[in-house]
py3Dmol code that shows the C-alpha trace and the ligand (Angstrom):
import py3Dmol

protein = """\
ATOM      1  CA  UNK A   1     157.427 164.613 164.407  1.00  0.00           C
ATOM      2  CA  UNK A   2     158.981 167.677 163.020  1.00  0.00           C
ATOM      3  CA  UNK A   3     161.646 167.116 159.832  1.00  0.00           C
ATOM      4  CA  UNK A   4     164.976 168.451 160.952  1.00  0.00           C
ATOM      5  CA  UNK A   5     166.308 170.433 158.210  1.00  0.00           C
ATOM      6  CA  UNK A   6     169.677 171.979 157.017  1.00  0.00           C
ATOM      7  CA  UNK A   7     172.887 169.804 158.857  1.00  0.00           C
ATOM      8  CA  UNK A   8     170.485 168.495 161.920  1.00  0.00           C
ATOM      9  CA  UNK A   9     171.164 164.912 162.162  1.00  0.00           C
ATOM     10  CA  UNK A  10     168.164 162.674 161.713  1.00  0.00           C
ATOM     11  CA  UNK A  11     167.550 160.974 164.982  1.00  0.00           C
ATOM     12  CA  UNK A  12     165.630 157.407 164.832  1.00  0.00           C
ATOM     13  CA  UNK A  13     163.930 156.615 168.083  1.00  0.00           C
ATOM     14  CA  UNK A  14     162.019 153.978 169.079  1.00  0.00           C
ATOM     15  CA  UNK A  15     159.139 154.011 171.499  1.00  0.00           C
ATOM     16  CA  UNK A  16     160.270 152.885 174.908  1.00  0.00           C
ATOM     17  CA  UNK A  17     157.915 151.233 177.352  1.00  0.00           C
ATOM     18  CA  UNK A  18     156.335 153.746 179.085  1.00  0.00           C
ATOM     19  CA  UNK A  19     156.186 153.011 182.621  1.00  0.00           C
ATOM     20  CA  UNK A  20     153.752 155.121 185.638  1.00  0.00           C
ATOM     21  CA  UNK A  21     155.643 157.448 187.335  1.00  0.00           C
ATOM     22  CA  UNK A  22     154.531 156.830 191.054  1.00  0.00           C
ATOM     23  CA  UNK A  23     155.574 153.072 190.653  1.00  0.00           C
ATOM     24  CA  UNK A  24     159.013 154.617 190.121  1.00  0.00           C
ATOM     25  CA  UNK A  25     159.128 156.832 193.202  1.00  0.00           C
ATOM     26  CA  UNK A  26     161.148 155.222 195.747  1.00  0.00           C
ATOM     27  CA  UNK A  27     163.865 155.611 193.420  1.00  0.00           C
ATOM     28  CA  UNK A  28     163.563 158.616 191.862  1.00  0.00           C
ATOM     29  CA  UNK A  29     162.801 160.515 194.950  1.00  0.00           C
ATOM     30  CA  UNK A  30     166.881 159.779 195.717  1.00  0.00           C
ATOM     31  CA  UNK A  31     167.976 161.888 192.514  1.00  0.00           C
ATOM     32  CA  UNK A  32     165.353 164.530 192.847  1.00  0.00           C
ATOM     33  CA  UNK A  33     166.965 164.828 196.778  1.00  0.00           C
ATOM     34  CA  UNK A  34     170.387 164.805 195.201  1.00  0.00           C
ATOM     35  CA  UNK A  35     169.930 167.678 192.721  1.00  0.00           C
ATOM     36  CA  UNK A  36     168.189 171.098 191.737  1.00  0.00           C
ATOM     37  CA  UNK A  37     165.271 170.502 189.719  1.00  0.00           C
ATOM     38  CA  UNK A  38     163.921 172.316 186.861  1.00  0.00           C
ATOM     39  CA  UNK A  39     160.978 171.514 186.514  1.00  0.00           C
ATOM     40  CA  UNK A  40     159.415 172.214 182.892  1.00  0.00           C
ATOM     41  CA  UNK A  41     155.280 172.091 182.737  1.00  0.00           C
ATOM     42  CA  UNK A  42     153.004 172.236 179.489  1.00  0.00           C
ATOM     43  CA  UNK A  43     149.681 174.319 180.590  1.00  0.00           C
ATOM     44  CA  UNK A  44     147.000 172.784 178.347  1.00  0.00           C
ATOM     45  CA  UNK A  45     146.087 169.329 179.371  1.00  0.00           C
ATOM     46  CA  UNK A  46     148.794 169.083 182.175  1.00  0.00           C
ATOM     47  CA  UNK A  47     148.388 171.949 184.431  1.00  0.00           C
ATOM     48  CA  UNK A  48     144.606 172.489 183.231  1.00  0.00           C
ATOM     49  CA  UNK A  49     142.120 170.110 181.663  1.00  0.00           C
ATOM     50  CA  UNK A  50     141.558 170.705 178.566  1.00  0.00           C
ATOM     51  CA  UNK A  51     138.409 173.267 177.792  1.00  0.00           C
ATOM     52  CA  UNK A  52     135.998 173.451 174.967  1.00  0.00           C
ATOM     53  CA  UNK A  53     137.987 176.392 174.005  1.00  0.00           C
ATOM     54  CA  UNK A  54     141.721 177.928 174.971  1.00  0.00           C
ATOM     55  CA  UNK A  55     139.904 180.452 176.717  1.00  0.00           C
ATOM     56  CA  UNK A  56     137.759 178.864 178.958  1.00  0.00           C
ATOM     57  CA  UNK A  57     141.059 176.656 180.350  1.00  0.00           C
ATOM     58  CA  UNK A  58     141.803 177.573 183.657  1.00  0.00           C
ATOM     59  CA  UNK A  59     144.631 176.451 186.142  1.00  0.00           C
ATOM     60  CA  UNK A  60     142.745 174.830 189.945  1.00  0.00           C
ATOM     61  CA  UNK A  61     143.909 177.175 192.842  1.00  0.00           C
ATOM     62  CA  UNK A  62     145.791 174.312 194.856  1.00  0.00           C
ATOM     63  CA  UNK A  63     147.917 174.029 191.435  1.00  0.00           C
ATOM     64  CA  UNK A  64     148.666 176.980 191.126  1.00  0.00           C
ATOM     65  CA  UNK A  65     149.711 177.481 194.821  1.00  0.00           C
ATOM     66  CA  UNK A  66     151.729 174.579 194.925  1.00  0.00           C
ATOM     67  CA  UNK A  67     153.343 176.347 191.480  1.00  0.00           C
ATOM     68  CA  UNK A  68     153.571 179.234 193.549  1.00  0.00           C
ATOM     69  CA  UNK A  69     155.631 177.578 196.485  1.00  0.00           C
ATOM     70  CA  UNK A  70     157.947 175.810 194.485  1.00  0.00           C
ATOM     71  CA  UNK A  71     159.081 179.032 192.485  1.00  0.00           C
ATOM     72  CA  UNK A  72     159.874 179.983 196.272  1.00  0.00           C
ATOM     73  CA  UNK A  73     162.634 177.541 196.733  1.00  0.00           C
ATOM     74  CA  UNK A  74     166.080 177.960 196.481  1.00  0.00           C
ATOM     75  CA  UNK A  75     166.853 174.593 195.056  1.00  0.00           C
ATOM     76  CA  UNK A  76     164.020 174.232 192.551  1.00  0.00           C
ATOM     77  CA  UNK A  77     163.313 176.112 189.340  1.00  0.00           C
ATOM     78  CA  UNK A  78     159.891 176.493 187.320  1.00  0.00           C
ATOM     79  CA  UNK A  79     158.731 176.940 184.216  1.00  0.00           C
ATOM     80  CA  UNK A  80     155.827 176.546 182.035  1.00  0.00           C
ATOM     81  CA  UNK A  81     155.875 175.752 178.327  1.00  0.00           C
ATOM     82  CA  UNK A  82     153.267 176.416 176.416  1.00  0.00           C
ATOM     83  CA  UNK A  83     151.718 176.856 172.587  1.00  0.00           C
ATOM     84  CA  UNK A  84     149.833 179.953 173.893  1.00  0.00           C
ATOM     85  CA  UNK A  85     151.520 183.570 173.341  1.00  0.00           C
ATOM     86  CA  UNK A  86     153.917 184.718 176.464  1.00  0.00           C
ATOM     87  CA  UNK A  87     151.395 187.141 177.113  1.00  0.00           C
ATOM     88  CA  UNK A  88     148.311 185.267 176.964  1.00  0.00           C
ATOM     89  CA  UNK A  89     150.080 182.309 179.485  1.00  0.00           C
ATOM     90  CA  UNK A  90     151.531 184.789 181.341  1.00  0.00           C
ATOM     91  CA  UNK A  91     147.576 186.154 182.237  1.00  0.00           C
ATOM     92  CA  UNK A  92     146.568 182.394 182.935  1.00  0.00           C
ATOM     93  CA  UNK A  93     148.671 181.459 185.424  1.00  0.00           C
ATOM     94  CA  UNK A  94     149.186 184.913 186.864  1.00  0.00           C
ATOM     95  CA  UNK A  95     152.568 183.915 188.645  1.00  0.00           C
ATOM     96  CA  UNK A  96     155.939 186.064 189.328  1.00  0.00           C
ATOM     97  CA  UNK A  97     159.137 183.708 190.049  1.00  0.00           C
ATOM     98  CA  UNK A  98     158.311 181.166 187.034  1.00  0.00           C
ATOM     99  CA  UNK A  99     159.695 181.203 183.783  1.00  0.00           C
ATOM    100  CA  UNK A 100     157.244 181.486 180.523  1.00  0.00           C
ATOM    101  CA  UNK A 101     158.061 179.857 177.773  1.00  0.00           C
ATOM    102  CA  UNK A 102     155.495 180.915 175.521  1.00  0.00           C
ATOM    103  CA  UNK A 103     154.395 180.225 171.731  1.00  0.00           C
ATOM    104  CA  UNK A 104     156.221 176.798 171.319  1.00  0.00           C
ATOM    105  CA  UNK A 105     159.316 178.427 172.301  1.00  0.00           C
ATOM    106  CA  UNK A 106     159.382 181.228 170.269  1.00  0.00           C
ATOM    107  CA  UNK A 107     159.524 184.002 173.220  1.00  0.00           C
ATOM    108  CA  UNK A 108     160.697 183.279 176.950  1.00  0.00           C
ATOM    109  CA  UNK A 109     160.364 185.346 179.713  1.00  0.00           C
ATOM    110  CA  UNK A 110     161.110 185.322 183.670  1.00  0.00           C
ATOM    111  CA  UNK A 111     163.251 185.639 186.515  1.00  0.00           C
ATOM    112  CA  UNK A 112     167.075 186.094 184.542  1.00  0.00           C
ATOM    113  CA  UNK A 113     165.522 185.537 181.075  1.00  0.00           C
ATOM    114  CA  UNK A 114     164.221 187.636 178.246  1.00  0.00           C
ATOM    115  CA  UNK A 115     164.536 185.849 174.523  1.00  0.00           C
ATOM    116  CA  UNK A 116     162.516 186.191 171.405  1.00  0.00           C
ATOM    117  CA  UNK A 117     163.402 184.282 168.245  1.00  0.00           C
ATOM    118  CA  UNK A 118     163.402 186.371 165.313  1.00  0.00           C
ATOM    119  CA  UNK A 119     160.129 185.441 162.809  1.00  0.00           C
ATOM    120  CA  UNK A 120     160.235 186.701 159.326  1.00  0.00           C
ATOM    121  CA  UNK A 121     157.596 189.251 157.735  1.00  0.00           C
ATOM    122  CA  UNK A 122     156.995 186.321 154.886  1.00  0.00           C
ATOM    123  CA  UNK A 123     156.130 184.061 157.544  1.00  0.00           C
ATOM    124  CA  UNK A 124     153.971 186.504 159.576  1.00  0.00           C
ATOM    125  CA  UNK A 125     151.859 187.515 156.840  1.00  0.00           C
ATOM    126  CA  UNK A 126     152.001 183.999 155.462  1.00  0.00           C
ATOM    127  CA  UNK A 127     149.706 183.043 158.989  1.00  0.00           C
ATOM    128  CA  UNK A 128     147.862 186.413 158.306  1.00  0.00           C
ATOM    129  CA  UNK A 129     146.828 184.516 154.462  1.00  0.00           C
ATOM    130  CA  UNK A 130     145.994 180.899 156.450  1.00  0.00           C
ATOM    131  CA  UNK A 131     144.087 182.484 159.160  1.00  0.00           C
ATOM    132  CA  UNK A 132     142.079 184.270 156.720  1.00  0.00           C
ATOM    133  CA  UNK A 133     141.545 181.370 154.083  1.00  0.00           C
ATOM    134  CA  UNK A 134     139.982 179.554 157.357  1.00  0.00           C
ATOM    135  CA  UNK A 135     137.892 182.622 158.733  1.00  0.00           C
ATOM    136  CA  UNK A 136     136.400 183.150 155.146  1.00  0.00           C
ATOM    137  CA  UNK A 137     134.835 178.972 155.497  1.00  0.00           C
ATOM    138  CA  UNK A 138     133.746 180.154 159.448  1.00  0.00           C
ATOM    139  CA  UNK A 139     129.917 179.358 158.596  1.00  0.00           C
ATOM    140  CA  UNK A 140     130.730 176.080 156.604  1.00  0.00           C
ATOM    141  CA  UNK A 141     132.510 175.063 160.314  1.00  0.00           C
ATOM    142  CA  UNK A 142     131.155 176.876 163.239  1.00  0.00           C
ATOM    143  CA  UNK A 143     133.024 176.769 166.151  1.00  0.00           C
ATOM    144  CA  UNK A 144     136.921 176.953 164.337  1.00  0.00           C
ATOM    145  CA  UNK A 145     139.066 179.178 167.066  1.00  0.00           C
ATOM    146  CA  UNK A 146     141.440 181.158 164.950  1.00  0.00           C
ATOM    147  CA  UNK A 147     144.433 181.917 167.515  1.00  0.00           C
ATOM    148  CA  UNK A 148     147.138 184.156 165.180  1.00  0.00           C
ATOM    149  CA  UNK A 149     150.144 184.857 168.026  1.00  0.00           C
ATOM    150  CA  UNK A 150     151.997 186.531 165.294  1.00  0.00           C
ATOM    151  CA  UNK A 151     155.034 183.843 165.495  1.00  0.00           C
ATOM    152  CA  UNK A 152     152.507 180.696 165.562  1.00  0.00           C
ATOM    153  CA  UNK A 153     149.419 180.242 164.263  1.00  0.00           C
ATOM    154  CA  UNK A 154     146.884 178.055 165.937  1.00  0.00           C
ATOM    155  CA  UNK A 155     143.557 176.703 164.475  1.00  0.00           C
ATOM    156  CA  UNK A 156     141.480 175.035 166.632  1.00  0.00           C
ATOM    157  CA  UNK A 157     138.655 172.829 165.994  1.00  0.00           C
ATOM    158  CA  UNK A 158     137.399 170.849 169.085  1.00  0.00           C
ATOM    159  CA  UNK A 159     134.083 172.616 168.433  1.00  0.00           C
ATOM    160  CA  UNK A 160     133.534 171.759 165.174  1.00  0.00           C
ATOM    161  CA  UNK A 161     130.411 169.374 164.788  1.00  0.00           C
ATOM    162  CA  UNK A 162     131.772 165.722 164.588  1.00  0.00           C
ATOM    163  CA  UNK A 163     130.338 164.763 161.470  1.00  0.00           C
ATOM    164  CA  UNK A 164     132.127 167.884 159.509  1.00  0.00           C
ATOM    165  CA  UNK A 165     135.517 167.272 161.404  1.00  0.00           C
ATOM    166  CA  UNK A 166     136.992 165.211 158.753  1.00  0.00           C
ATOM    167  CA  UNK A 167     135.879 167.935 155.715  1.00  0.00           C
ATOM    168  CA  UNK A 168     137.533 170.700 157.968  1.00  0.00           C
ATOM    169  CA  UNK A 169     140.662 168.437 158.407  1.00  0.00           C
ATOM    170  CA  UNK A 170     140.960 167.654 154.191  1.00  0.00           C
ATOM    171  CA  UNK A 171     140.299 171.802 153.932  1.00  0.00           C
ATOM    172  CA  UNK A 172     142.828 172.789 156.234  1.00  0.00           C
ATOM    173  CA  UNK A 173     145.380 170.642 154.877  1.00  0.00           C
ATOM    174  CA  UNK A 174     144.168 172.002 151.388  1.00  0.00           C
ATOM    175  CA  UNK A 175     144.712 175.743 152.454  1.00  0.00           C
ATOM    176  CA  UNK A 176     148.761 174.725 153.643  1.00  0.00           C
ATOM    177  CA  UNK A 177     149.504 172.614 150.832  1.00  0.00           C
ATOM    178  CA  UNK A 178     150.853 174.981 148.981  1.00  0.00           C
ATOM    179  CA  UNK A 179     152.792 176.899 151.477  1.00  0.00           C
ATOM    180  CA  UNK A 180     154.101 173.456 152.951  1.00  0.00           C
ATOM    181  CA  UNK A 181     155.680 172.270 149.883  1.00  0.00           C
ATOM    182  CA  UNK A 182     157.403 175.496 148.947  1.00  0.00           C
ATOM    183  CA  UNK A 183     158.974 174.744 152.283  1.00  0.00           C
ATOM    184  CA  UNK A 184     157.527 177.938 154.294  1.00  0.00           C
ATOM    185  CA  UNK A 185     155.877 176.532 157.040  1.00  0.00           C
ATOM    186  CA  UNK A 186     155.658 174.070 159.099  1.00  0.00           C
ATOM    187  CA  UNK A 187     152.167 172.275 160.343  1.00  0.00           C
ATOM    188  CA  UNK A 188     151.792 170.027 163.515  1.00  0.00           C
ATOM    189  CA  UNK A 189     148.617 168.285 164.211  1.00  0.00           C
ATOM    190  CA  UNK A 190     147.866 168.691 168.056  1.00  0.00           C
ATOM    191  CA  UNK A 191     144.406 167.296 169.921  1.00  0.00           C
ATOM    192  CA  UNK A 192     141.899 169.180 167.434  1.00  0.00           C
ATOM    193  CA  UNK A 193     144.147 171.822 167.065  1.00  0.00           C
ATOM    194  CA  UNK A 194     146.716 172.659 163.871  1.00  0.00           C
ATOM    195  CA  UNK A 195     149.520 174.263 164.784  1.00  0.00           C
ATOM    196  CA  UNK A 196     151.496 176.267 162.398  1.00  0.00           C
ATOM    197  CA  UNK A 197     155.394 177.350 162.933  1.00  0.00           C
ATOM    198  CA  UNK A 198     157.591 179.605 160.575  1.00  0.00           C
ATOM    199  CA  UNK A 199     160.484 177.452 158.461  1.00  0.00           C
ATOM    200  CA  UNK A 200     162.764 177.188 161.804  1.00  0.00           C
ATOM    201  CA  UNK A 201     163.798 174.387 163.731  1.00  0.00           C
ATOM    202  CA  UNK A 202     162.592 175.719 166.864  1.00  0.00           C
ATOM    203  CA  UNK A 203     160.151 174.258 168.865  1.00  0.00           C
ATOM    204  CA  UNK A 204     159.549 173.282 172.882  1.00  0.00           C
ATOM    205  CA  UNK A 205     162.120 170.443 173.219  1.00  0.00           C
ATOM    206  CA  UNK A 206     165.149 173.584 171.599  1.00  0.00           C
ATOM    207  CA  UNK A 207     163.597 176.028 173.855  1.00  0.00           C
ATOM    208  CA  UNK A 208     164.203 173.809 176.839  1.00  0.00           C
ATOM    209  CA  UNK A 209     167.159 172.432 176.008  1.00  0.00           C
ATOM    210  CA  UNK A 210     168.650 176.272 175.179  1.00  0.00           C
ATOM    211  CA  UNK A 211     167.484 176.910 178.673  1.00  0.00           C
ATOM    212  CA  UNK A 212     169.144 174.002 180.498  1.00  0.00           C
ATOM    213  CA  UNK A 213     172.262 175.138 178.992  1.00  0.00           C
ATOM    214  CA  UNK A 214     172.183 178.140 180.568  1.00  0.00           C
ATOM    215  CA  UNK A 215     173.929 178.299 184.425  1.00  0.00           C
ATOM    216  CA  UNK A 216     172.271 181.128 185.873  1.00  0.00           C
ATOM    217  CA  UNK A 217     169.335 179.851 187.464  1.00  0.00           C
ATOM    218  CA  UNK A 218     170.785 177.977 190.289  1.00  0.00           C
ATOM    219  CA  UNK A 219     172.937 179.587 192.796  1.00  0.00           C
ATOM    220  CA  UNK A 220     174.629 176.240 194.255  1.00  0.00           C
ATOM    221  CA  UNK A 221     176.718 174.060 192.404  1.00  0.00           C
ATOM    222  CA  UNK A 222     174.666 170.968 192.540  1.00  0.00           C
ATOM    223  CA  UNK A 223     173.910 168.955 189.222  1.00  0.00           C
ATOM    224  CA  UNK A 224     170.447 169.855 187.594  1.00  0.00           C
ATOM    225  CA  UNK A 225     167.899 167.201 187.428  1.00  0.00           C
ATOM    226  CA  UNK A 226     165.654 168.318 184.525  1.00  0.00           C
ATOM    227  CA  UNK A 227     161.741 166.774 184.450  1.00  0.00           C
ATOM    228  CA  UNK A 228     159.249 167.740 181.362  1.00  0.00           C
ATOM    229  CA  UNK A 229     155.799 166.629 181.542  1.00  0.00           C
ATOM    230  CA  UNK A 230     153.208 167.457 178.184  1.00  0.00           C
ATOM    231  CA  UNK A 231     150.231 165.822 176.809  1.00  0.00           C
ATOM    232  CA  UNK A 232     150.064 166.718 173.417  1.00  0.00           C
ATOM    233  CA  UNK A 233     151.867 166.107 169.938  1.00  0.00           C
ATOM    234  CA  UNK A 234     154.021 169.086 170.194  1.00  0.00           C
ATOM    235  CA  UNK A 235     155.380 167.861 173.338  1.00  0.00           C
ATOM    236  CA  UNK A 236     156.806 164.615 171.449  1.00  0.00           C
ATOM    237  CA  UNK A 237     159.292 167.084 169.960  1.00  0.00           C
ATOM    238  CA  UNK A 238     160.661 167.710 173.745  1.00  0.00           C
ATOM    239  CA  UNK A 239     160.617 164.069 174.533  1.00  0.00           C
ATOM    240  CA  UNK A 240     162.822 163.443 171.933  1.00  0.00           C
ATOM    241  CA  UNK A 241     164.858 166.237 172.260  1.00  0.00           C
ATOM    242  CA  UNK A 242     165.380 165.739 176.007  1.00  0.00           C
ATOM    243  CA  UNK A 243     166.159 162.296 176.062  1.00  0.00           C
ATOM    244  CA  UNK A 244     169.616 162.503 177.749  1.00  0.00           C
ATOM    245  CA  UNK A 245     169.086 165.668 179.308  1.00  0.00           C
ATOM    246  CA  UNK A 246     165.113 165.161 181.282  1.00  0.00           C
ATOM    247  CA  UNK A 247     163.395 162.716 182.654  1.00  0.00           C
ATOM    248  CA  UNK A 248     160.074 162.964 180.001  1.00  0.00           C
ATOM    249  CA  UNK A 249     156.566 161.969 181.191  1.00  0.00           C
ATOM    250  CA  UNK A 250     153.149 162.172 179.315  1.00  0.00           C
ATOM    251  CA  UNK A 251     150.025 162.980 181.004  1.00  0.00           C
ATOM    252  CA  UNK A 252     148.089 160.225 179.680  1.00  0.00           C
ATOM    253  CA  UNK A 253     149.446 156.992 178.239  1.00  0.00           C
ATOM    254  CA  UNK A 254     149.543 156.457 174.875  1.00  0.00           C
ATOM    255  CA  UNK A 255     152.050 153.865 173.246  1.00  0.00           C
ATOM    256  CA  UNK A 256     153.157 156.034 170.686  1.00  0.00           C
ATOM    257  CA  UNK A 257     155.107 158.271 172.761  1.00  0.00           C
ATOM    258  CA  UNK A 258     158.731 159.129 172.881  1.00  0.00           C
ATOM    259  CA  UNK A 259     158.534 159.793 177.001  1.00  0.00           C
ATOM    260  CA  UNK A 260     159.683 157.856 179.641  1.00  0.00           C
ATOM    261  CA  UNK A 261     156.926 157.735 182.124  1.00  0.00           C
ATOM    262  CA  UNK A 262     152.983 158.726 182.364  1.00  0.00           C
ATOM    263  CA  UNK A 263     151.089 160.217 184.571  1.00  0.00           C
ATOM    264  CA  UNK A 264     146.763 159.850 183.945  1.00  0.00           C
ATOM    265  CA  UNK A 265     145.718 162.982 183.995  1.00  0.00           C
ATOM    266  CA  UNK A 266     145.802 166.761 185.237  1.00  0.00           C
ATOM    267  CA  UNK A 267     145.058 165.324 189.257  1.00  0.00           C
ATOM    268  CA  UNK A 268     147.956 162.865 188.790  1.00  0.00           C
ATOM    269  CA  UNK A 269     150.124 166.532 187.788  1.00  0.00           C
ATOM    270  CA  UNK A 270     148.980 168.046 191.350  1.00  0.00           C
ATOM    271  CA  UNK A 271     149.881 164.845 193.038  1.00  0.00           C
ATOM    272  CA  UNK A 272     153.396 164.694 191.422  1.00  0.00           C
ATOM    273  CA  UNK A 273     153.791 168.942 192.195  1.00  0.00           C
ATOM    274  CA  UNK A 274     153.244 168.263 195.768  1.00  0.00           C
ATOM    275  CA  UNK A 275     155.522 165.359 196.527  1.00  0.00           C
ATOM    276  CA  UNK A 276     158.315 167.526 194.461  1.00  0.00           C
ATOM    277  CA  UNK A 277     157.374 170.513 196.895  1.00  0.00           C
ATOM    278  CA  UNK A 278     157.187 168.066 200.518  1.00  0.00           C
ATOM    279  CA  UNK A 279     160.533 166.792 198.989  1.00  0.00           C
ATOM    280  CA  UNK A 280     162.614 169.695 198.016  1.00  0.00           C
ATOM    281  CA  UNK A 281     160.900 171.983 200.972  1.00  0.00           C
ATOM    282  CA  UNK A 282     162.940 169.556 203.358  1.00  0.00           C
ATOM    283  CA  UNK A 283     166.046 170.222 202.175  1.00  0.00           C
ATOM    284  CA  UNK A 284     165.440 173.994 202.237  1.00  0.00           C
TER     285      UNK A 284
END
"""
ligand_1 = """\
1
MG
Mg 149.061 170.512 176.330
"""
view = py3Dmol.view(width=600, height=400)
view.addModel(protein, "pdb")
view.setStyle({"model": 0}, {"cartoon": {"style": "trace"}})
view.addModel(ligand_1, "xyz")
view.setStyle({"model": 1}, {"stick": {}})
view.zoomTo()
view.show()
């Protein structure tokens, strides 16, 4: 998990027994009747399998329709959070009415919403210096995808041949040492992928809670039920952030895992998308 710094109260949590969502259903479907729902997606691994490379990841037309419809209705709000820039999620999923909530958080953009957090020069250039340190030991690990999105840094590594993975992973952390323990960045280890973040406390579980305090999205007065579903490390940091305020669920169990539920895999996603959609489309 990320450190909180400065006055940010240290938060111990304990893993809670994850349960799978459908088993759940009869009585969740109640609240989800009851309330708006804002429904908060990761792309990589939730909404998209996971591809050999970010760029060969792509969303399954009946997802994305289903996306589609429920960014129709009045009583339902969408948006998708991902470690990708805005721009480059934006292209992937292709969609108007949903929000983007791109680059961990970083920069957010939709229907009623336009934020960027503010990312030093130091820590710009400081990803400029990493992404080079990496790109200069490209024939020593073919198959490293270098993703600099100016206010993150990713380094992917899924290619890289097995047998060299762990010399990459001792490099890599080699190359950040220094910059890590002057306190000037901030490294999260994601499914063969490093992800680097400038000195802020700021990352997908902020962004979404920033959002949910925000009124404007809903024109009734109903209560807000809140749902995030990830995969990956970086979504950890929104389970525990969104404990009180979302209903958290993994794709994919895993017992070390701060969210409430699991769902097994990207299918699972489409299943849960279109019982939200035959569900809240009834109430329209
Ligand atoms: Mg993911």
């Amino acid at each position: 998990m990320l450190e909180k710094k400065g006055r940010e109260r240290i938060v111990i949590m304990r893993y809670v027994k994850k349960k799978y969502f459908f088993s759940d259903w009869s009585k969740l479907r109640d609240i989800f009747t009851q309330n708006n729902l804002f429904l908060f997606l990761d792309f990589d691994g939730t909404l998209a399998p996971i591809a050999d490379t970010p760029g060969k990841a792509k969303i399954d037309s009946s997802i994305k329709k289903l996306l589609r419809q429920l960014s129709f209705l009045k009583n339902c709000r969408v948006a998708i959070v991902s470690g990708r820039s805005l721009k480059d999620i934006k292209q992937k999923v292709g969609l108007q009415k949903i929000i983007y909530v791109g680059n961990h958080g970083f920069e957010i953009d939709g229907p009623k919403i336009n934020f960027k957090k503010k990312v030093s020069l130091k820590s710009k250039k400081i990803f400029k210096c990493i992404a080079k340190a990496v790109k200069i030991r490209h024939q020593d690990f073919p198959g490293i995808v270098i993703q600099d999105k100016e206010m993150t840094l990713s380094i992917h590594y899924r290619l890289v041949e097995k047998k060299k993975v762990r010399f990459f992973e001792a490099f890599f952390k080699k190359v950040v040492a220094f910059y890590l323990k002057k306190g000037e960045i901030i490294v999260n280890p994601g499914k063969k992928v490093y992800e680097v973040y400038p000195p802020i406390f700021w990352h997908k579980g902020k962004a979404v809670s920033w959002l949910l305090r925000k009124t404007r999205f809903f024109q009734n007065k109903r209560k807000i039920r809140a749902i995030y579903i990830g995969d990956d490390e970086t979504d950890e940091n929104a389970f525990v952030s969104l404990k009180s305020r979302a209903l958290t669920i993994r794709v994919g169990l895993k017992k070390s895992s701060y969210a409430r539920y699991y769902l097994h895999n990207v299918n699972d996603v489409r299943i849960f998308l279109e019982r939200i959609f035959l569900l809240k489309r009834g109430q329209q």
